[in-house]
C-alpha positions in Angstrom: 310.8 76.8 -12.4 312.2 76.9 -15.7 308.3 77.4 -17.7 309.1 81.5 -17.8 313.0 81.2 -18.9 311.5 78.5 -22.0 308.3 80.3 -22.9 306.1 78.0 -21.8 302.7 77.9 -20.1 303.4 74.7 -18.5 305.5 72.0 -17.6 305.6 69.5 -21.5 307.1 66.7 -20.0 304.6 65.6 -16.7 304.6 62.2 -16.3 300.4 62.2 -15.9 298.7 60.7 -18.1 296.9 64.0 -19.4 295.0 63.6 -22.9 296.2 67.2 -24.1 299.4 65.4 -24.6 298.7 62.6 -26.6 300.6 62.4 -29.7 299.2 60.5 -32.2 301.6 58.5 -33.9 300.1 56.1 -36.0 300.5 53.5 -34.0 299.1 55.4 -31.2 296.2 56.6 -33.6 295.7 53.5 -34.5 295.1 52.0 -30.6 292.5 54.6 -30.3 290.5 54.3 -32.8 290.6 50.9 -32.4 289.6 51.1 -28.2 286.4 53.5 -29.7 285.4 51.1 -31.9 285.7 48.5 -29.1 283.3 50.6 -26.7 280.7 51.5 -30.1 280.6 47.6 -30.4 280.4 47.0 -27.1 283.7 44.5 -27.2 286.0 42.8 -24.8 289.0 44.4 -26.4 293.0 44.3 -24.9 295.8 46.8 -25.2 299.3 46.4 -24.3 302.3 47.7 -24.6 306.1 48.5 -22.6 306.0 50.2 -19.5 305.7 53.8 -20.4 304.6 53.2 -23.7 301.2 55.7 -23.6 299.0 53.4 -22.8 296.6 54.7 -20.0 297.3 58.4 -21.8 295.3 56.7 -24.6 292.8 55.1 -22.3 292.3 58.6 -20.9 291.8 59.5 -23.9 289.0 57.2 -24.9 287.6 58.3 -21.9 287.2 61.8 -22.0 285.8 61.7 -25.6 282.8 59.9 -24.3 279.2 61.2 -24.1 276.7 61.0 -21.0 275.2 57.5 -23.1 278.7 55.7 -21.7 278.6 55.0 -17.9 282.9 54.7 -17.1 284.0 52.3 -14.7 287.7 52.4 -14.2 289.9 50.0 -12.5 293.7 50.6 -11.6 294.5 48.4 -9.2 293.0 45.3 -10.4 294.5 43.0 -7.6 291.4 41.7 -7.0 289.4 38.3 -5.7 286.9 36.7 -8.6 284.3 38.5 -5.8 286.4 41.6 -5.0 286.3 42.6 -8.9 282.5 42.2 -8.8 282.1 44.1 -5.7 284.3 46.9 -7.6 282.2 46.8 -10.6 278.7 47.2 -9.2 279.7 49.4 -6.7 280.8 51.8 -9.8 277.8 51.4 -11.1 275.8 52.6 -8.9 274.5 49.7 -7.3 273.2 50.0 -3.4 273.6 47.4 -0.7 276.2 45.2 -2.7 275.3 41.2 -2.0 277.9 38.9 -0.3 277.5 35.8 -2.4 279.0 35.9 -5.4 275.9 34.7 -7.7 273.7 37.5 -5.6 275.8 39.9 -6.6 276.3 38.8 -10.6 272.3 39.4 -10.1 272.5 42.4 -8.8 274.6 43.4 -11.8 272.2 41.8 -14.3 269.4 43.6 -13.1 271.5 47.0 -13.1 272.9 46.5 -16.5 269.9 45.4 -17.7 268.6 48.9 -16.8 271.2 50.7 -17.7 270.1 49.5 -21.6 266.5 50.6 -21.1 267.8 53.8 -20.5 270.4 53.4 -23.7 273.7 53.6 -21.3 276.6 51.7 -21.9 278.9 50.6 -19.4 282.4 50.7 -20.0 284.5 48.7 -17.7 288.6 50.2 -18.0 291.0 47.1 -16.2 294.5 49.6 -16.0 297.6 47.5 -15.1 295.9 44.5 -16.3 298.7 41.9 -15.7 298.3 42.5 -11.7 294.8 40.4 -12.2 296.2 37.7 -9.7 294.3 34.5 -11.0 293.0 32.8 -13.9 289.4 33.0 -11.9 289.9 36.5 -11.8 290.3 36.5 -15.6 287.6 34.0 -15.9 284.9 36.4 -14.1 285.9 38.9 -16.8 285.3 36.7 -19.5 281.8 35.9 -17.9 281.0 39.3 -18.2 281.0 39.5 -21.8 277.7 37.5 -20.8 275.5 39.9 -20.1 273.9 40.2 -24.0 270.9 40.2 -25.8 270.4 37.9 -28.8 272.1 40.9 -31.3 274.2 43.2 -29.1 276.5 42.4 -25.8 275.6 45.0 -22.9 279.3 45.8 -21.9 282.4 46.8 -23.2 285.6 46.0 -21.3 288.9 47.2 -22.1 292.3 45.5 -20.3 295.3 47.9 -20.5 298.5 46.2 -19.6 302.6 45.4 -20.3 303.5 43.0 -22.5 304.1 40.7 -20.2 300.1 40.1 -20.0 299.8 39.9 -23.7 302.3 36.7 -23.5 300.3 35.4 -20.5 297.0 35.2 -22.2 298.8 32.8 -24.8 299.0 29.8 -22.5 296.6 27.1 -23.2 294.2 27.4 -20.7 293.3 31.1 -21.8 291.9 29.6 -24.7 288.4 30.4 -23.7 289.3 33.7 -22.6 291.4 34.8 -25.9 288.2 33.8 -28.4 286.0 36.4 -25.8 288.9 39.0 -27.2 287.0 41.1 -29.9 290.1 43.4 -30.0 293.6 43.5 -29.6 296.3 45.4 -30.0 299.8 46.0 -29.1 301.6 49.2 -28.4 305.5 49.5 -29.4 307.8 52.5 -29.0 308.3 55.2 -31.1 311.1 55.9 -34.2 313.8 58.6 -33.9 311.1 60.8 -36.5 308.3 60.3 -33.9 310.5 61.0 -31.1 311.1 64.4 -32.6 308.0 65.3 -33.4 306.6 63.8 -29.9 309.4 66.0 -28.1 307.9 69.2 -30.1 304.4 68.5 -30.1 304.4 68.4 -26.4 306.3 71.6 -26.5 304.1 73.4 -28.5 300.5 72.0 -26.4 302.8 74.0 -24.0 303.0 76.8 -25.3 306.5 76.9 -27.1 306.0 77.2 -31.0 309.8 76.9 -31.7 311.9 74.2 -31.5 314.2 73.8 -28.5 316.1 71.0 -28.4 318.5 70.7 -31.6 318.4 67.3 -34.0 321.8 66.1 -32.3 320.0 66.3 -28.6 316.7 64.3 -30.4 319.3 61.2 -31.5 320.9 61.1 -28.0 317.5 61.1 -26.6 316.0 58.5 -28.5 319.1 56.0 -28.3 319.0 56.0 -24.5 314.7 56.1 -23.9 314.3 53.5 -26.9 311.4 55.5 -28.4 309.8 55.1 -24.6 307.9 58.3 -24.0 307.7 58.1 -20.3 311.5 57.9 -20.5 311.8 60.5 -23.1 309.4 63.1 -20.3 312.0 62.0 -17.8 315.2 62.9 -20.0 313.5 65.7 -21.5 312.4 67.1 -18.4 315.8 66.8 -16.7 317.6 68.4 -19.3 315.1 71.4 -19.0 316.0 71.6 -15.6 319.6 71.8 -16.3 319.2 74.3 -19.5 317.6 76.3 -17.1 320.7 76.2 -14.7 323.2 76.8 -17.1 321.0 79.5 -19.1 321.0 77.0 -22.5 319.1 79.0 -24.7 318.4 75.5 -26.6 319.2 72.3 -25.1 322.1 70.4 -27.1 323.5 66.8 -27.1 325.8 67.9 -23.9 322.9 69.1 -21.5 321.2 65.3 -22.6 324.5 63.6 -22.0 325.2 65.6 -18.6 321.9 64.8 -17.6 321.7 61.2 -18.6 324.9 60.6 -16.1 323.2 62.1 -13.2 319.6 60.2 -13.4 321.6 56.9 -14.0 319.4 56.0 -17.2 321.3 53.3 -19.5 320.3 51.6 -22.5 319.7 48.5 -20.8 
């Protein structure tokens, strides 16, 4: 609607979780290259963050830069039975006429992983939305995965994605087991008022804008009411491009954020 009136090639503020769009802050950088080392040395490794913080865009990311020597297994609804997230797995995998018993099927999966090494493949298991796991047996199945290793190497990398709230659930006691599995973790937090400008105009320019379009004073109105959130920043940002468009805005000030912020009811709480 308003891509032709803007300049721009495509929509800059979709709420998918499209690698093109990825700005690297340094924190964001930093959970990146620390999720590749992860899958290089085959870890169990954790990432959280706030709702809409860019973590699956950086998961996404870690996917697509992998070669044809990574097998991807990714999970988003992990709601899932001890039995139901080893079904999941090994189906993923590749693995015909799935076992009912539990221990049949961790067989199954030894014997399929175990092949998958001959053949110098390593799987990578994605866990999105990681504080839906229902059960500390679910949790515990994961951390009986990292089992699968020779006397040198481990034979699969898994990487949990979830909100913060998972982070502060793997600190109770009885995760103790789990948490010394954990060969990397990080945590995601939301972006300054300088990465929030640069975020807005880097996803501007991947669409095809090169100039700037919102002023400074529309940035600082944006970033005190999304908190440095991105997904909240799309949703302001995209709203206000909406009503730019209406009103013919050739730049989009601090009124067209403030006009906007009324009408989609977004508050600093």
């Amino acid at each position: 609607m308003y891509e032709r009136f803007y300049g721009l090639n495509e929509k800059p503020f979709s709420k998918t979780p499209d690698p093109r769009y990825l700005y690297k802050s340094r924190q964001h950088e930093e959970a990146l290259e620390r999720i590749l080392f992860a899958i290089q040395e085959k870890e169990l490794a954790v990432l959280t963050g706030d709702i809409g913080s860019g973590k699956t865009t950086i998961s996404r990311t870690a996917m697509d830069s992998l070669d044809d020597s990574s097998m991807v297994v990714n999970i988003i609804n992990p709601r899932l039975s001890p039995t139901q997230f080893l079904k999941t797995i090994a189906k993923r995998l590749g693995i015909q006429d799935i076992k009912y018993f539990k221990q049949d099927i961790i067989e199954q999966m030894s014997e399929k992983i175990a092949e998958l090494y001959e053949k110098h493949i390593n799987p990578v298991v994605f866990v999105d939305e990681a504080q839906l796991i229902p059960s500390k047996d679910t949790i515990d199945e994961i951390r009986l995965l990292t089992n699968y290793q020779l006397d040198n190497m481990n034979l699969i990398t898994i990487i949990l994605i979830g909100q913060t709230e998972f982070r502060e659930r793997l600190q109770a006691k009885h995760y103790n087991a789990f948490r010394q599995r954990i060969g990397m973790s990080y945590h995601l937090g939301s972006l300054s008022m300088e990465d929030t400008e640069k975020y807005i105009n880097f996803r501007l320019r991947v669409a095809g804008r090169s100039e700037p379009l919102f002023t400074l004073s529309a940035i600082k109105v944006i970033y005190q009411y999304s908190n440095g959130i991105p997904r909240t920043i799309n949703t302001i940002c995209n709203n206000a491009l909406l009503y730019g468009y209406g009103e013919e805005m050739s730049t989009i000030d601090d009124r067209a954020i403030k006009a906007i912020i009324d009408d989609i009811r977004i508050s600093l709480a």
